[in-house]
Every structure is written in structure tokens, then in C-alpha cells.
C-alpha positions, -999 to +999 in steps of 0.1 A: +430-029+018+408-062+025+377-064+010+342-059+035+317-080+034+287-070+024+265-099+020+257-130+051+239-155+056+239-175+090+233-170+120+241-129+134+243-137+175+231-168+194+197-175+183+196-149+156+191-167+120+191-137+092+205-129+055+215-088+051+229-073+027+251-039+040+259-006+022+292-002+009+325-005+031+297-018+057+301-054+072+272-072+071+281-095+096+283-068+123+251-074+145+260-039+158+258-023+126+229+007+122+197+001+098+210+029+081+237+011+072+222-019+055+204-022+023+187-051+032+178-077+063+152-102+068+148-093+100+129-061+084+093-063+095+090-052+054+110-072+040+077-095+023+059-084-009+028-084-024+006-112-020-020-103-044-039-078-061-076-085-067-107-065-079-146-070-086-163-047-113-191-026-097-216-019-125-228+020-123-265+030-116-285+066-110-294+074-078-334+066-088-323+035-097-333+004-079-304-013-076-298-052-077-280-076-058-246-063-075-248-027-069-257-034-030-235-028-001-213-047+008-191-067-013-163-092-006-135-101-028-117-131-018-077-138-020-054-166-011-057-173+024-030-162+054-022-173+084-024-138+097-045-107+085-026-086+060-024-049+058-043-042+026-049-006+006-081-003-015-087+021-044-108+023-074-096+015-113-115+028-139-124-004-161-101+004-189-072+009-162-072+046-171-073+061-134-073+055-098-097+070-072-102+069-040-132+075-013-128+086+024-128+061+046-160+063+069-163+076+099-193+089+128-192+124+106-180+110+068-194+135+041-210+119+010-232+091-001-200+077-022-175+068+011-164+038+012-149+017+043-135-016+047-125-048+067-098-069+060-093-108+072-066-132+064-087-145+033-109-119+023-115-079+023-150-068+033-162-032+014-189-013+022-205+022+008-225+046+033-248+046+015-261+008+013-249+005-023-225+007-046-236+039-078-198+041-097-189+023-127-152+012-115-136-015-105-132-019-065-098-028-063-075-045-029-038-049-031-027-078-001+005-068+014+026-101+029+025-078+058+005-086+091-017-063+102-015-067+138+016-087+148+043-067+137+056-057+172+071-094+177+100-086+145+126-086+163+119-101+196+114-136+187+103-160+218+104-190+197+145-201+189+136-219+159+156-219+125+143-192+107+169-184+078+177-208+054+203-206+021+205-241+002+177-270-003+143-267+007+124-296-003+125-296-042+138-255-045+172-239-038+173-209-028+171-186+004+141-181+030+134-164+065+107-177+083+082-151+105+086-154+143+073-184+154+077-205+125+102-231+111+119-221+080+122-256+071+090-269+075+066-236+073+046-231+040+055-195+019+025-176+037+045-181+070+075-168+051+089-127+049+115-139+021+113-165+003+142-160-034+116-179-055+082-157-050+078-134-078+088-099-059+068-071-071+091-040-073+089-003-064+089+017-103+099+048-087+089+070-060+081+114-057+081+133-023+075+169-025+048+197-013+020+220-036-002+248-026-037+246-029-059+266-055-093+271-042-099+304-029-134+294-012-153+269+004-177+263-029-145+268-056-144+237-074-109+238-082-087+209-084-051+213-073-027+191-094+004+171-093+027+159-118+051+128-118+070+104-141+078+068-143+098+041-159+076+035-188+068-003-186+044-011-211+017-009-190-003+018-166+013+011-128-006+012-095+005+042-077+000+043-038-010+086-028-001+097+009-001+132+021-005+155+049-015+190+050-010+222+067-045+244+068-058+275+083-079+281+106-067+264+134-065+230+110-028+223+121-012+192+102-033+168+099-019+131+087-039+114+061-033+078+056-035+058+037-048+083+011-083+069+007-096+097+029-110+125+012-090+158+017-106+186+028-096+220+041-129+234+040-153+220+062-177+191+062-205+202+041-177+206+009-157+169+008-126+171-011-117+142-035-088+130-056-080+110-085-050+100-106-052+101-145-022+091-167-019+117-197+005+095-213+032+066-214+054+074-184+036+107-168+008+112-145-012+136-126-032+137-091-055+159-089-071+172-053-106+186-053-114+219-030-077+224-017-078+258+001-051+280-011-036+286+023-030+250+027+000+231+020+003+194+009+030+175+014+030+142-004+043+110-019+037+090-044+049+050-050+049+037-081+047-003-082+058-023-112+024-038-113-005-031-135-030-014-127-063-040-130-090-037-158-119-057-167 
């Protein structure tokens, strides 16, 4: 039996410049062959990684406080600059890297003083709290996917013939690189990049799908419904992305939370949910939902970076 191919590197059909690799007893080199087929293809849209994770310490204060410049809303944490704006996901640490929380994102009716919203621009993310300023000791934390936030739709339909994969030289570095649409493989800078074999690739740890009933049996219970998971141990307490959607009563339906910053609530505006994610010990942790009602239903999932979570 002759072997498959599983790996190529060239160019797929006229004008179509990629490196895949396939899925066993799949050619790679078959520009027919399903996505479902393929382990990976820089054509993917996803194919980038993270471009950075950053964070600025917010320092807590009471609510009769008067709070300083550094408590007040908002704040603006700066990262290397793109030449597109990234998709980003914000969350809180706990100083000591101990927990993540997040805060709904705000909207006309958003429940509690504590919500959090936020802009996002090809050099910086822009946060600010409902309230006009900041009262949690945490860090505010951003992690910059090499992901564009707006120009995805052109993967995959590329106007611009250029060369856009490249295995060999490439100035002083050897290696392999795809170029985004539009750009030049050869002459483009990383940023303008989805693969490039030299970045330093932050990896998925592990990920957990599954669904848990809620606990609270009215509106003011304040129970928290909790979720249990493992990891590959690393040395080190991981950033862990939370999305979910929920079935409720009362007419509720499913509704689709993400990314998981919004506060989940199943029993009406005046009682906000919350959620946070503790790490009991090396290799385990817990989310726990505040005010889940207990004829609701959450499906979630949970990804695990190798990346540590930030402290400071």
C-alpha cells in the first residue's frame, strides 16, 4: 500500500499558497479534501496565537471612599501594536493569581455598580466600570488574540494573488510562514502573519464540555452552583477561558452567553448572577455560578491555556 501524504507545503490550486497538515490516510495535497479531514491549514482564519496577555492592578476602595486618579473609570492597558484590531477576552486575576472573575458586560439595563465593558483597538484595550470607578482589589486582566476582530470574512477569498506561504529562508530565520490576505509573506512583518514556526505558540492545556443543573430554589437564594475540572499540572495556575449557555424557565429559552464575562442570571434583573473560578489545588479547579435557578440547565466549556495566569 503507498504511503499518503499527510503534510504539504506549496501552492494547493492556482493562486492558493498554504501548508496543511491532514488526518491519517488523508492527502493533504487534495484541495477537495473536507476541514474535517485535516488537522491543520493556514488557511484557518485560527490558525494565529496569542499575541499577548497584559494586566494593570486596580487597588480596592469602600464605596465612601473618594477615590483617586487610579481607582477612576476608565483605564487603558497598552499592548504591542497591530495592524488590525484583535479579538480580545478580559477577566479579573486575583493579585496572587489565585482566581479569575468576571463582570457582565454593560448594557442599556446592566445590573450592578461592579459591570465592567470594554473597547478594544489595534494597540490598546479601553475598560470601563458603570459606575465611574474601579472598587475591587484585582488585577484587570486582557488576553490579545492574533485574531482580527472585524476582517475575518476575507480568509479564504483572497483578492490580492500575492505569495502568502513560505517554507525555507526568510531574511536571517528558516522556517515556515503564511501571510494574512493582502500581505506578502516575504516582505510583511509577524503582525501581518497567521503562522509564523518561530513565534512562541501558546498551547491549549486541555479542554471540558458538559452541562449542570442549577441550585437556587428562589430569586434571593444565594447559592452558588459549581463545576469541577482538571488539568495537566504545569507548575503554575493556567488562564482558563468560561463559555456557557443555559436553558431557563419562564419563557427564558436558551439564551447564548459569550464570551462569559456576562453575568448569568436566571432570575431577573434586580438579583445579577456572578461567577468566579478558584483552583483548590495543583491540577483541579472549580467555577462557581451565583443564583443559578434550579430549573435551569448550563451547558458549558471550559479552555485551559498553557499560560499563567498573571499576578502582581
Amino acid at each position: 500500500m503507498a504511503n499518503i501524504p499527510r503534510l504539504f507545503a506549496g501552492q494547493l490550486s492556482p493562486g492558493d499558497f498554504r501548508a496543511r497538515i491532514s488526518k491519517p490516510d488523508q492527502d493533504a495535497s487534495d484541495p477537495n479534501l473536507g476541514r474535517e479531514h485535516i488537522d491543520f491549514d493556514t488557511a484557518w482564519p485560527f490558525a494565529g496565537n496569542i499575541h499577548a496577555v497584559v494586566k494593570q492592578r486596580i487597588n480596592g476602595i469602600n464605596a465612601n471612599q473618594t477615590p483617586d486618579a487610579a481607582n477612576l473609570s476608565p483605564r487603558t492597558i497598552y499592548f504591542s501594536a497591530l495592524p488590525y484590531v484583535p479579538c480580545v477576552k478580559i477577566f479579573l486575576s486575583a493579585p496572587d493569581g489565585s482566581s479569575i472573575t468576571w463582570r457582565e458586560d454593560v448594557g442599556p439595563n446592566a445590573p450592578g455598580a461592579g459591570s465592567l465593558t470594554y473597547e478594544a483597538f489595534n494597540d490598546r484595550v479601553v475598560i470601563y466600570s458603570q459606575s465611574g470607578q474601579f472598587r475591587f482589589n484585582n488585577l484587570v486582566c486582557a488576553v490579545v488574540f492574533k485574531i482580527p476582530a472585524r476582517d475575518l470574512g476575507i480568509v479564504g477569498n483572497d483578492p490580492h494573488p500575492l505569495a502568502r506561504m513560505l517554507m525555507g529562508k526568510r531574511g536571517d530565520d528558516y522556517g515556515l510562514y503564511a501571510s494574512r490576505p493582502g500581505f506578502d509573506v516575504r516582505t510583511c512583518s509577524k503582525a501581518q502573519m497567521i503562522f509564523s514556526s518561530d513565534d512562541e505558540f501558546t498551547v491549549i492545556n486541555g479542554t471540558d464540555s458538559n452541562s449542570v443543573k442549577g441550585t437556587a430554589k428562589t430569586a434571593t437564594d444565594n447559592t452558588f452552583t459549581t463545576i469541577h475540572f482538571s488539568y495537566d499540572w504545569k507548575g503554575y495556575i493556567p488562564i482558563v477561558l468560561f463559555f456557557c449557555t443555559f436553558d431557563g424557565s419562564a419563557g427564558l429559552g436558551r439564551n447564548y452567553v459569550l464570551p462569559a464575562d456576562r453575568e448569568i442570571n436566571t432570575w431577573g434583573g434586580a438579583y445579577p448572577a456572578s461567577g468566579f473560578i478558584t483552583f483548590p489545588s495543583p491540577g483541579v479547579g472549580m467555577v462557581s455560578l451565583r443564583r443559578i435557578g434550579e430549573l435551569s440547565t448550563i451547558y458549558y466549556s471550559l479552555i485551559v491555556l498553557d499560560e499563567p495566569l498573571p499576578t502582581g
